[in-house]
N, C-alpha and C positions, 0 to 999 in steps of 0.2 A: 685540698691544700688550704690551709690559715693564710691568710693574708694581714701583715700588720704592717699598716703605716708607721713608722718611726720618726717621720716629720714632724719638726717644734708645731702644735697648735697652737693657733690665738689665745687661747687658756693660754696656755702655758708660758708665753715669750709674755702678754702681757703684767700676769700675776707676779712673774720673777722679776721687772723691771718694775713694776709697781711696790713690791713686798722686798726690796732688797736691804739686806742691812741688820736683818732678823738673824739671831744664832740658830742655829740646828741641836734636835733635842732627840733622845731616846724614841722611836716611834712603837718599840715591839710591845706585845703582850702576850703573855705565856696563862694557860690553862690548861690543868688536868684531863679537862676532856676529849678523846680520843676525835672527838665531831664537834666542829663550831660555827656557828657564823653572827655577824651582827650587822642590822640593816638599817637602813634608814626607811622608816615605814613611808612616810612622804612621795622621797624621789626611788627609793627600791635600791639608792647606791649601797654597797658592800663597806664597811669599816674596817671587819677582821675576818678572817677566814681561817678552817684548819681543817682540811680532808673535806670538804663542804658538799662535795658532789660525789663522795663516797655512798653505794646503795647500804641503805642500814635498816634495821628492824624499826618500825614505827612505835610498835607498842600501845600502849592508850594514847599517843596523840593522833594512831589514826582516828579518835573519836572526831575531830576538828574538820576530816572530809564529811563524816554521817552528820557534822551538824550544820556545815557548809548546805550541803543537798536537801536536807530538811528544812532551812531559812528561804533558801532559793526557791524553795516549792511554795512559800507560807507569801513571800514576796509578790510572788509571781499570783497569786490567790489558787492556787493547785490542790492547797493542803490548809488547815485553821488551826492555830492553837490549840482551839477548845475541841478538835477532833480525839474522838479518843479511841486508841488502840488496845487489844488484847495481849495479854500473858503468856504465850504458848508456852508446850511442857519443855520445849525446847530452850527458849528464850530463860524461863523459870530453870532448868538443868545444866543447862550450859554456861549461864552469866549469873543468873541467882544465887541465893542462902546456898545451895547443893555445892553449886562451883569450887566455894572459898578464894573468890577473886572479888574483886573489887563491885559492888552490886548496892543496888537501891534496897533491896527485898522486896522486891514486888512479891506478890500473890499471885500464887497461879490460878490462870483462868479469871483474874481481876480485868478492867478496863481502866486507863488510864489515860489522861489526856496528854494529846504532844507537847504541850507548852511544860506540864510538870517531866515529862520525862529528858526534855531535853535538859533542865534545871537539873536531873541527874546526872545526865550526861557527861553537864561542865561542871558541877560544884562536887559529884563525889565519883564521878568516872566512871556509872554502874553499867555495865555488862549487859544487865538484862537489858536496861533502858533502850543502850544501843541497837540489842539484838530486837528489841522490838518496834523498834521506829522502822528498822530496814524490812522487819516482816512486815508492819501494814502498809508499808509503801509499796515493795516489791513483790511479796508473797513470800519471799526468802532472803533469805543474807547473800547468799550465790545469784537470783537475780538482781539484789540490790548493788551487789558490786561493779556492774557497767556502768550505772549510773554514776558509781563514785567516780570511775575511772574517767568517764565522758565527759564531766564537771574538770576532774582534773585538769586534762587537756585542755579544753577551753580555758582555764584561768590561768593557763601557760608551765602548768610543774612538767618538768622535761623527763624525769629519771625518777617516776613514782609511779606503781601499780598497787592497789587493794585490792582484796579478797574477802573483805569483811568489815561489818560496821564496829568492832569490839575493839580491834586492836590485838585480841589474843593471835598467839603467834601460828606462825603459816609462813614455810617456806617459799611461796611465791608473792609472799606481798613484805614491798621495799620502798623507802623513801629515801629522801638526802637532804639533811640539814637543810641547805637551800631550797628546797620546794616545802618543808615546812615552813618555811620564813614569809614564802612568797605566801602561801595557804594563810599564814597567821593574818599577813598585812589585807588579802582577798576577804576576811569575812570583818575584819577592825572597817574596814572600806565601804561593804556592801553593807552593814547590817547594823547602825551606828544605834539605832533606836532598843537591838536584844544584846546589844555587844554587854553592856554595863553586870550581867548576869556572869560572865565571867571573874568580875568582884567580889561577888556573893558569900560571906561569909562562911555561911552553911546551909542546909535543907535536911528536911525532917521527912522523914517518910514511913509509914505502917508506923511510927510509935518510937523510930529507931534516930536522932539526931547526927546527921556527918558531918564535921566541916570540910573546905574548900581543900582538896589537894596541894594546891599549889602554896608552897610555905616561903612562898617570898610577898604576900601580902602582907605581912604584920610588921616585917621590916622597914615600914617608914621610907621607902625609898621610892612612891609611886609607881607601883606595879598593878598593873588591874586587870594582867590575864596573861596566859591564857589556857596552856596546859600542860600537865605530867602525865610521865608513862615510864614502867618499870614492865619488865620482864627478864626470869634470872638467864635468859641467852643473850637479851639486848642490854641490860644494865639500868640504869636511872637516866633519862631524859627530861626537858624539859623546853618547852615553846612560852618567852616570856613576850609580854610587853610591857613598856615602862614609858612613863613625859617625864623623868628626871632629866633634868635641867632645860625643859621647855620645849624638845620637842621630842616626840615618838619614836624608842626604838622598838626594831624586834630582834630578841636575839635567841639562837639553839641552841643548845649543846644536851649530845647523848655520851652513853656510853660511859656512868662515872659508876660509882662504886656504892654508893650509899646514899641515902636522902639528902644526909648533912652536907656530902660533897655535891650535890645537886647542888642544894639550896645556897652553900657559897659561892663554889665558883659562876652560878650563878648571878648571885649578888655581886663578885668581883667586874666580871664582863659589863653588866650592864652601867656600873657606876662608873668603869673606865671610859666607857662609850659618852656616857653623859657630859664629865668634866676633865676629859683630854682632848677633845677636839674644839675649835672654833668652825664657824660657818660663814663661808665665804662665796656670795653667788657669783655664779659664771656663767650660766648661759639662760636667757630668758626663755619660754614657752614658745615652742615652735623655732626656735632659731637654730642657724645650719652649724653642727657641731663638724662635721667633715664631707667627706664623698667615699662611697666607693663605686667602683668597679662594675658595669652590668656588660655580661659578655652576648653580644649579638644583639642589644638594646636601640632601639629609636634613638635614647641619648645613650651618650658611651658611659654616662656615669650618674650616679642619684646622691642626694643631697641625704644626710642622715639625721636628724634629731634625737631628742630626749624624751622620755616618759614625762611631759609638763616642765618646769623651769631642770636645771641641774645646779645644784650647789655642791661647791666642792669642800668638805669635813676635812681640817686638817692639823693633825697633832702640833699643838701649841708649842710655838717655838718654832717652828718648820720653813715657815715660810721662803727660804730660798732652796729648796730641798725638790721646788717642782718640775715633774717631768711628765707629758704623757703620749698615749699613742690610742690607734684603733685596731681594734684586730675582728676579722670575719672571714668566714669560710668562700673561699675561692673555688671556682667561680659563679658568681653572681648571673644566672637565667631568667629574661623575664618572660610570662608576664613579671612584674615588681608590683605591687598593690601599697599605694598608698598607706601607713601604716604598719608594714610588716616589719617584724623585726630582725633586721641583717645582722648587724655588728655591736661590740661592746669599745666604750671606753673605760681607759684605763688611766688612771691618774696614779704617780708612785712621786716618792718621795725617797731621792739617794738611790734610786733604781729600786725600791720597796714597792710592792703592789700595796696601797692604801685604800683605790674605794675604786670599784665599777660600776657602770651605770649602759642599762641599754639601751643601743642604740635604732631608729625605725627608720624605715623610708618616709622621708618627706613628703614626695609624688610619685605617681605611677608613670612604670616606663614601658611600654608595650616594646612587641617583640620590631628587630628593626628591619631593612629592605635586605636583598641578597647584595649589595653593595657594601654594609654593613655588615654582614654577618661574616662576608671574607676578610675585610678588612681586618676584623678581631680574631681570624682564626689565623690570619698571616703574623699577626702581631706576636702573637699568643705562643706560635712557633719559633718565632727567633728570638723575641724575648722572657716569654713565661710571664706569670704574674708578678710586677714589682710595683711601687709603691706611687699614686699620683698625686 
């Protein structure tokens, strides 16, 4: 069962009593893309959404898990730059010159160091690169794939499976706008020092010069990553980030028709994100943004937080237009672990969903006495879950 609080939050009663007197302004934005979302890389809150959690073909952005896995290893001292990996005829057949997909041209039975193939990975999307970083890791693409999928998890993508480090298509491997966003903002976070290769103009390899995929760099609009992916089942995709107008977004969109419709509605999304909202904080790091519910808990209810401060992004003009609420899935079992993540807030504007942000447990609540546990199952019976 969902559980949403509909009660006015402190957000909310104080921002309208503080911000009153402001007109009310257009909040919508329309794009072509059948998949969207735009994020705020920061606090992870949500600006626009459209089908966001729909499973859709990855395409070449699943290269961003194989380089995710590859960085984590290099981090972690597992793996070196200057290690260098081999060609196979596979890697060379499958992703290579042979392919006619998108490829570095490696040489078969060449060796090649991780640090330049990942350079292919992100500046021209190559196949082989991919397919040969997940053979010297794993021995293969099919054992490299748990890997991706075990990093997945961990970095919290909910409704994403790999099969492969290329991206070529494969009916069992699917992502969602949103877990690429989450993925985009996971390696911008983790990896600040290789992130900037994402920029890269181009990269030259065997004699042969690429530039960068991603053709929202030249556009002046500070873009500096992070990836495209086309396949004629999944469409034109693209995982951007941008600091136009000062801070970080991330935003997706698959599913369009043609580069140029990438590349714009592209450009559209993120310049709307940049210089239609204002930034307004609302709850500092660590501070109790609600409660919910723990059924048969030591306390009857846990305090919920934010992923670090939450700022509430809100279409200019807006400002008496606030409304919000919590919602999570009922009922809440402990153990609760300190930091988990139960619920989301929801901030709308004229009853609009405008931005989400998730929400964690504060503190742990172990399980509670047989005094407690009746108490919540008597409750539970004659009232059901409603709102505290």
């Amino acid at each position: 069962m969902v559980f949403r609080a509909f009660e006015r939050l402190a957000l909310a009663v104080l921002l309208l009593a503080a911000l009153a007197g402001a007109a009310a302004a257009q909040t919508t934005f329309e794009t072509r893309a059948p998949y969207a979302i735009l994020m705020d890389h920061e606090s992870g809150t949500v600006l626009f959404q459209k089908d966001a959690d729909t499973r859709i073909e990855p395409a070449s952005m699943a290269k961003l898990m194989t380089v995710a896995v590859v960085l984590d290893m290099v981090e972690r001292g597992a793996l070196s730059l200057e290690d260098q990996f081999f060609i196979s005829e596979n890697a060379w057949r499958t992703g290579g010159a042979p392919s006619g997909g998108s490829t570095m041209f490696a040489e078969l039975g060449s060796q090649i160091s991780v640090d330049d193939l990942l350079h292919s990975v992100i500046i021209q999307s190559g196949n082989d690169a991919a397919i040969a970083l997940a053979e010297g890791i794993a021995g293969s693409e099919a054992a490299f794939a748990p890997i991706m999928n075990e990093m997945a998890e961990d970095i919290g993508l909910e409704n994403s499976h790999f099969t492969n480090a290329s991206g070529l298509p494969d009916p069992d491997m699917y992502v969602t706008a949103r877990d690429l966003a989450q993925l985009g903002r996971y390696i911008i976070r983790e990896f600040p020092d290789y992130y900037p290769v994402f920029a890269v103009a181009d990269f030259t390899w065997n004699g042969i010069r690429q530039t960068n995929r991603n053709g929202l760099l030249d556009l002046g609009i500070s873009v500096d990553g992070l990836k495209t992916g086309h396949t004629q089942s999944a469409g034109y995709g693209i995982v951007v980030s941008t600091t136009e107008g000062g801070r970080r977004l991330i935003a997706v969109l698959h599913g369009m028709q043609s580069t140029n419709e990438r590349n714009e509605e592209a450009r559209k999304l993120v310049i709307w994100g940049a210089r239609s909202f204002e930034r307004i904080p609302a709850y500092e790091e660590a501070a109790i943004v609600g409660y919910a519910s723990v059924y048969g808990g030591a306390q009857s209810r846990v305090g919920l937080v934010g992923e670090g401060a939450i700022d509430i992004y809100l279409p200019r003009g807006n400002r008496r237009c606030l409304s919000a609420s919590i919602t999570y899935q009922a009922p809440i079992v402990p153990p609760v672990r300190a930091g988990d993540r139960l619920a989301q807030l929801n901030i709308l504007c004229d009853d609009q969903l405008i931005q989400t942000a998730p929400l964690y447990a504060a503190d742990s609540v172990g399980e509670g006495d047989l005094v407690r546990k009746a108490t919540d199952a008597l409750f539970e019976l004659a009232f059901g879950w409603i709102g505290v």
